[in-house]
C-alpha positions, 0 to 999 in steps of 0.5 A: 503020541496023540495030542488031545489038544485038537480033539478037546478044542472042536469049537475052536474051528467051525469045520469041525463043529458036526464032531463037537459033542457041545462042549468042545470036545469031538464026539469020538474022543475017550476022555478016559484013555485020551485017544480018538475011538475011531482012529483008523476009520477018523474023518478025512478032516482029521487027517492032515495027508488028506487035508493037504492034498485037498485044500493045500496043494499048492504047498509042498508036504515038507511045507503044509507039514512045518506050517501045521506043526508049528500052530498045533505047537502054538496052540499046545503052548497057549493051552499049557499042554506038556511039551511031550505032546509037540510035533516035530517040525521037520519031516 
């Protein structure tokens, strides 16, 4: 399941501020059916594979992924989001 938590929070981190729509939330996400429109054909920042090979390689992918899971985790929890939405941290 997609967490909307990230593409409704854009103004949180200012490398994704040319998807910020001026409200937070990225230009691409339906807010009516809560998914990203443009899913298959996302920015390379919105693909955390990517975002790993380019900026973390120096970790392992089991490692960039338990680090990721859990601050989105952090993140989902301080904004009150369902726990339906947490990531599963071990791969």
């Amino acid at each position: 399941m997609q967490s909307p938590w990230c593409c409704t929070h854009l103004d949180k981190n200012p490398a994704y501020r040319a998807l910020d729509r001026g409200d937070g939330t990225c230009r691409h996400f339906d807010t009516v059916g809560r998914l990203c429109s443009i899913y298959a054909d996302r920015p390379d920042l919105c693909r955390t594979e990517t975002v790993h090979r380019q900026h973390f390689p120096m970790l392992s992918p089991e490692e960039f992924h338990r680090i990721n899971a859990s601050l989105c985790n952090q993140a989902q929890q301080a904004a009150g989001l369902s726990e339906r939405y947490r990531l599963i941290q071990a791969i």
